[in-house]
C-alpha positions in Angstrom: 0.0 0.0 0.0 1.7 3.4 -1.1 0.6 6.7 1.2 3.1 8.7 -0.4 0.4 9.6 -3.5 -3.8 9.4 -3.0 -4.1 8.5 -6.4 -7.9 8.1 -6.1 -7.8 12.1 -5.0 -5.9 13.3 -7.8 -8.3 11.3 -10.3 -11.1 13.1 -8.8 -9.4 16.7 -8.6 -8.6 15.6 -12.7 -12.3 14.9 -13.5 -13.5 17.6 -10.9 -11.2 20.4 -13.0 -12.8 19.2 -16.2 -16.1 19.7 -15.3 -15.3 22.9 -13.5 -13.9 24.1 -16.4 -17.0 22.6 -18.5 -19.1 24.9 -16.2 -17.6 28.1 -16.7 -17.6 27.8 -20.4 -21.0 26.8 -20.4 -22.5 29.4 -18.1 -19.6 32.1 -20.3 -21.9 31.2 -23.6 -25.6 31.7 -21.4 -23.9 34.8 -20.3 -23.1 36.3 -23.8 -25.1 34.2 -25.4 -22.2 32.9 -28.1 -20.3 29.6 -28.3 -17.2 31.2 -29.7 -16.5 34.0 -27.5 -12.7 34.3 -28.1 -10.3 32.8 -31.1 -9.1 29.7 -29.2 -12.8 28.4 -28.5 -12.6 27.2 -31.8 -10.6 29.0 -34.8 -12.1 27.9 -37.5 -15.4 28.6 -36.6 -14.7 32.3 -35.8 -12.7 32.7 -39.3 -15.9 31.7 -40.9 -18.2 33.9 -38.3 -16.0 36.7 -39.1 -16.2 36.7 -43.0 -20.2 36.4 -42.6 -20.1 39.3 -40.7 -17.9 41.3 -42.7 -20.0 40.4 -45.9 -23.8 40.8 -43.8 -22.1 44.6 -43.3 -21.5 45.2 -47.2 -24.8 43.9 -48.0 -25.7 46.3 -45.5 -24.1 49.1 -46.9 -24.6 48.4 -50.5 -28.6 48.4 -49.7 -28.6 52.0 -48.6 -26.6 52.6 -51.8 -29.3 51.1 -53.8 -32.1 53.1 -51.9 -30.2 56.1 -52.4 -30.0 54.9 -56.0 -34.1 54.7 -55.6 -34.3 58.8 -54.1 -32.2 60.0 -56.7 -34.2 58.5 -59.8 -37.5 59.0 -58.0 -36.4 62.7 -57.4 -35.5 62.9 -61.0 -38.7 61.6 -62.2 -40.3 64.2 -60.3 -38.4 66.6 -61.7 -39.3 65.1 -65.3 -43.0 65.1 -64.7 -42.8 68.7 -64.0 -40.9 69.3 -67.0 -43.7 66.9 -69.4 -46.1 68.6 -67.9 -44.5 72.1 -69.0 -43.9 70.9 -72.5 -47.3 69.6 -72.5 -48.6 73.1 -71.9 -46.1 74.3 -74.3 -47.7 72.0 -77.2 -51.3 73.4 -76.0 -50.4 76.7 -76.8 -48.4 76.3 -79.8 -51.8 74.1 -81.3 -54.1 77.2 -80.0 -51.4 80.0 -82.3 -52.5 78.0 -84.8 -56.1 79.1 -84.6 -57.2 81.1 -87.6 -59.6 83.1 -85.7 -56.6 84.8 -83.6 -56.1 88.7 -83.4 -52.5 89.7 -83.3 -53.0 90.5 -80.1 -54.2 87.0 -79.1 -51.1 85.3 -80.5 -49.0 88.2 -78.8 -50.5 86.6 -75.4 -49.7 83.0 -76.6 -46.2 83.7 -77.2 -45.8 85.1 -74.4 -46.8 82.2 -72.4 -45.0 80.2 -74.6 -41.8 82.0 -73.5 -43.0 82.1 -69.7 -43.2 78.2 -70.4 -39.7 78.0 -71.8 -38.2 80.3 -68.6 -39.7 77.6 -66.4 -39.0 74.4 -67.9 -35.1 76.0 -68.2 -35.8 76.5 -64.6 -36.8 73.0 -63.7 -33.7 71.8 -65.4 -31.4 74.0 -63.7 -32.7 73.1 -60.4 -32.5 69.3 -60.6 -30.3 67.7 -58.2 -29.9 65.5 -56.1 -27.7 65.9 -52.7 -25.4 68.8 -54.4 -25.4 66.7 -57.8 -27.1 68.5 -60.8 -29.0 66.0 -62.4 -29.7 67.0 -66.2 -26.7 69.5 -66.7 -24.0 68.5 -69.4 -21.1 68.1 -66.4 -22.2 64.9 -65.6 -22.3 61.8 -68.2 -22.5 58.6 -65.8 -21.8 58.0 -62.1 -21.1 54.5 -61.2 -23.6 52.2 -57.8 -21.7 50.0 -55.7 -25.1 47.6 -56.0 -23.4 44.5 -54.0 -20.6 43.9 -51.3 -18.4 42.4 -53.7 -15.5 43.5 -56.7 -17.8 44.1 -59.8 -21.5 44.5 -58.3 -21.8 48.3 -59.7 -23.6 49.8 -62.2 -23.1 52.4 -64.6 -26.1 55.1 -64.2 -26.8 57.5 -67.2 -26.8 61.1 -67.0 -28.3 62.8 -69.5 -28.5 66.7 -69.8 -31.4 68.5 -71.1 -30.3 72.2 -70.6 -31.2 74.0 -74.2 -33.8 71.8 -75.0 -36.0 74.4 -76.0 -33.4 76.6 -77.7 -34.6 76.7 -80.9 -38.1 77.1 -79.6 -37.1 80.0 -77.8 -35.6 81.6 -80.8 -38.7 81.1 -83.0 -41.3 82.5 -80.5 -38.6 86.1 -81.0 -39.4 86.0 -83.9 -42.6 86.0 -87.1 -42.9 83.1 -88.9 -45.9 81.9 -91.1 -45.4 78.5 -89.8 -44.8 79.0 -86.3 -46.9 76.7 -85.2 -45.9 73.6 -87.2 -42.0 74.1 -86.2 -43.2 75.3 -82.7 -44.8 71.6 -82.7 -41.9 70.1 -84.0 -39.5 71.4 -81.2 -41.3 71.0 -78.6 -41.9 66.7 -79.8 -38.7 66.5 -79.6 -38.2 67.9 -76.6 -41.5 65.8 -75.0 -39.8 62.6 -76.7 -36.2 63.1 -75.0 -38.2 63.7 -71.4 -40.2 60.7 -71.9 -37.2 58.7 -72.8 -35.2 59.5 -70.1 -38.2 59.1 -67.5 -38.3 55.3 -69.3 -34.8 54.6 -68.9 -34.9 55.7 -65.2 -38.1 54.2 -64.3 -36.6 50.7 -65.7 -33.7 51.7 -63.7 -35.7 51.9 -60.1 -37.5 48.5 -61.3 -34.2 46.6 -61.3 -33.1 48.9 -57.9 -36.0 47.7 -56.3 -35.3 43.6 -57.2 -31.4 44.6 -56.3 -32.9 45.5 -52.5 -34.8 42.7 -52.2 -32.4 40.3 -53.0 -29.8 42.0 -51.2 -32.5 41.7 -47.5 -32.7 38.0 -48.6 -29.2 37.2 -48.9 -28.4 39.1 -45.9 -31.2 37.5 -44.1 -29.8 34.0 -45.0 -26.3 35.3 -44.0 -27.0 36.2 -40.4 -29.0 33.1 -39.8 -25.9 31.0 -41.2 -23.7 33.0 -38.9 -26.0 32.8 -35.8 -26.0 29.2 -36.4 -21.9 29.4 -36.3 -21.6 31.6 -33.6 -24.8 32.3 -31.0 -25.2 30.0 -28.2 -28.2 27.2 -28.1 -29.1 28.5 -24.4 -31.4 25.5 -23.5 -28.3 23.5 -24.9 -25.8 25.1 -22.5 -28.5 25.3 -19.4 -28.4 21.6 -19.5 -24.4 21.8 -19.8 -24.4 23.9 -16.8 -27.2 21.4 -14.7 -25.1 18.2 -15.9 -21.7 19.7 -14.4 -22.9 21.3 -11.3 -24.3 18.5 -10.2 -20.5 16.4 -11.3 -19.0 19.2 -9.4 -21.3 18.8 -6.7 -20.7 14.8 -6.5 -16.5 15.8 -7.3 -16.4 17.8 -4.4 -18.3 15.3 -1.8 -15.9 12.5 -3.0 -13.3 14.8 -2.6 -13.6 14.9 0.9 -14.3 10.9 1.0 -10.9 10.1 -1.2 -8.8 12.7 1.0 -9.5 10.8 4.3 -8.3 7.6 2.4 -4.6 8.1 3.9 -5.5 9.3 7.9 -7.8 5.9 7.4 -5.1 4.0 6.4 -2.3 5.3 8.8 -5.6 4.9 11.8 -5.2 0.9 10.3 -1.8 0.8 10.5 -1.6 2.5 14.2 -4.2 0.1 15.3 -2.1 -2.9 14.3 1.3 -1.7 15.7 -0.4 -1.1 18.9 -1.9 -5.1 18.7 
C-alpha cells in the first residue's frame, strides 16, 4: 500500500477540474449568449463567423446605396414630370397660335406664355439635383452604384442633360414666322420625346433597384442566420451543460472529501495494528 500519492484524489481533482472548467464555459456562452467567445474556442469557426459578418455589413451598406439609387431616380422623375407637364402646356399653346380666328394681339399673349413656359421648364432643369449633384446638366455623363458587397457589383447610371432643349423654340417665338406653329410643334416633340425617354430609362432603372434591394435583404437575411448558427449559443443546450456539471461538481467535491481521508484511514489501520 503506497501513502506517499492518493491517487484516487488526484483522479477526482482531474475529473472535478474538467467539469469545472465545463461549467464556466457553459454558463460564459448563457452569459453572452455565443459559443465562440474568443479565437481559441474554436478558430475555425470564428474565421468563418467573421467573414459572414464582414460580408452581412457590405450587403448592409450596399442596400442603402441602392435606396439612395431609388431617391435619386424618383427625385428625377419628379423633376421630369414637372418638365412633361410644362412641355405639354407648351404643345397646347403652340396648337391654339394655330387658330385662324386669332387677333395679333391673341397670338402676342400665346407667345408670351410660350416664353414664360420656356423660362420655367429652363428652370426645372437647372434646379434638378440631387444631394449637391445636378441631375440634367452636361457636367455629368455617368456615375457608377456599388449595388453589391463584392468587386464588380456596380452599375453604370446614365446622365443625361437637357439644358437648351427648347433653344430653338425660344428663338422662333422672338421671332414672325408663317409656320410658327408647325415648327413650334416640331420642337417641342422633340423635346417631349427626350423627357419621356429619359423618365423610361430611369423608371426601368428603379425596377431593377427595387429587385437589387430585395435580394440584397434576402441574402443578408440568409447570411445572419448561417452566422448565428456558427456563432450564437443554443441557451437551452448550454442550461443543461451547466445542470449536468454542477451536479459532477457537486458529487467531485463530496468524493473529494471521502478520497482525502483515504490516507488518515489507512495510517488509523496501520496504528491500530502496531499497537496489537
Amino acid at each position: 500500500m503506497r501513502l506517499n500519492h492518493n491517487l484516487a484524489s488526484l483522479n477526482v481533482y482531474r475529473e472535478y477540474s474538467k467539469n469545472l472548467k465545463s461549467n464556466s464555459m457553459a454558463m460564459k456562452r448563457v452569459s453572452s449568449g455565443q459559443k465562440i467567445n474568443s479565437a481559441k474556442d474554436d478558430p475555425n469557426n470564428l474565421a468563418k463567423s467573421e467573414r459572414m459578418r464582414m460580408n452581412i455589413r457590405g450587403l448592409q451598406m450596399a442596400n442603402r446605396n441602392v435606396q439612395d439609387g431609388v431617391s435619386m431616380l424618383q427625385s428625377a422623375d419628379g423633376s421630369l414630370s414637372s418638365m412633361n407637364s410644362i412641355l405639354g402646356r407648351i404643345r397646347e399653346l403652340s396648337v391654339q397660335y394655330g387658330n385662324g380666328s386669332n387677333s395679333k394681339e391673341d397670338k402676342e399673349i400665346i407667345k408670351e406664355e410660350i416664353s414664360q413656359m420656356i423660362a420655367s421648364y429652363d428652370e426645372a432643369v437647372a434646379n434638378s439635383e440631387f444631394n449637391g449633384v445636378k441631375l440634367f446638366d452636361n457636367k455629368i455623363k455617368e456615375r457608377s452604384m456599388q449595388l453589391g458587397p463584392d468587386v464588380g457589383d456596380s452599375m453604370d447610371i446614365e446622365f443625361f442633360n437637357l439644358t437648351g432643349e427648347l433653344k430653338d423654340l425660344k428663338n422662333l417665338v422672338e421671332k414672325e414666322d408663317a409656320d410658327f406653329t408647325d415648327k413650334a410643334l416640331e420642337e417641342v416633340d422633340k423635346a417631349i420625346n427626350k423627357v419621356v425617354d429619359v423618365r423610361s430609362k430611369y423608371g426601368a432603372i428603379v425596377n431593377k433597384f427595387e429587385g437589387t434591394m430585395s435580394n440584397l435583404s434576402e441574402y443578408e437575411l440568409i447570411t445572419q442566420e448561417s452566422e448565428s448558427r456558427v456563432r450564437d449559443a443554443d441557451i437551452a443546450e448550454e442550461m443543461i451543460e451547466v445542470a449536468r456539471t454542477s451536479v459532477l461538481l457537486d458529487a467531485g467535491m463530496a468524493i473529494m472529501v471521502q478520497t482525502n481521508q483515504l490516507p488518515q484511514d489507512m495510517l488509523k489501520v496501520l496504528d491500530n495494528i502496531r499497537v496489537k
